[in-house]
C-alpha positions, 0 to 999 in steps of 0.5 A, a space after each residue: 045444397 047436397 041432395 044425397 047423403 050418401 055421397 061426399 061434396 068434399 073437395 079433398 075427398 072427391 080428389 083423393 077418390 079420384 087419383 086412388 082410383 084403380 087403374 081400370 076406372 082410368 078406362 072412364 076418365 081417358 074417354 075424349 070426344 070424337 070428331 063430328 064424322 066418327 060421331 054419326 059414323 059410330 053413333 056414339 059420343 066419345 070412345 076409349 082412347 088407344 096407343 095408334 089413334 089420331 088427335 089433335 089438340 083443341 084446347 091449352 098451349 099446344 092447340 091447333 097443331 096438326 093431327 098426331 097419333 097417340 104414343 103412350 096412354 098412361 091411364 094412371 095420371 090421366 095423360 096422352 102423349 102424342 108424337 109430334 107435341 113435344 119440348 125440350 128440357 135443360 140439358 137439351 133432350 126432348 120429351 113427349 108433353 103430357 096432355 088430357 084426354 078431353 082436350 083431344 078429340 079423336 080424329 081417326 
């Protein structure tokens, strides 16, 4: 049931609205959890996610790999890039694998 008229619960509506954000709503949506020590040092939940930071992966393919430091945040498509998380394509170079925000906590 919708409880506010003035809201839309399409589904395309709520996506388009979504990924035609402009780039400093990213800001809300790169915010991923911290780790249970920076939670009671800083007080707070999650933080703004930063080029340098350190994660590790908790969800998807690629978890429970060692912490790795962030090298791109690209905020448009909702994506980090972490060092050591990479694969290999076709003609054999390697490239830096795009993950969500909440799936990688902040570790340091």
């Amino acid at each position: 049931m919708k409880l506010n008229k003035m809201v839309s619960s399409d589904r395309s509506k709520s996506r388009k609205r979504h990924f035609s954000a402009p780039p400093t709503s990213g800001v809300a949506s790169c915010l991923p959890l911290l780790s249970k020590e920076l939670r009671t040092k800083y007080g707070v939940r999650s933080m703004p996610i930063r080029k340098d930071d350190e994660v590790q992966v908790v969800r998807g393919h690629y978890k429970g790999q060692q912490v790795g430091k962030v090298v791109q945040c690209y905020r448009s498509k909702f994506r980090i890039y972490i060092e050591r998380i990479q694969r290999e394509k076709a003609n054999g170079a390697t490239v830096n694998v795009g993950i969500h925000p909440a799936r990688s906590p902040l570790s340091s």
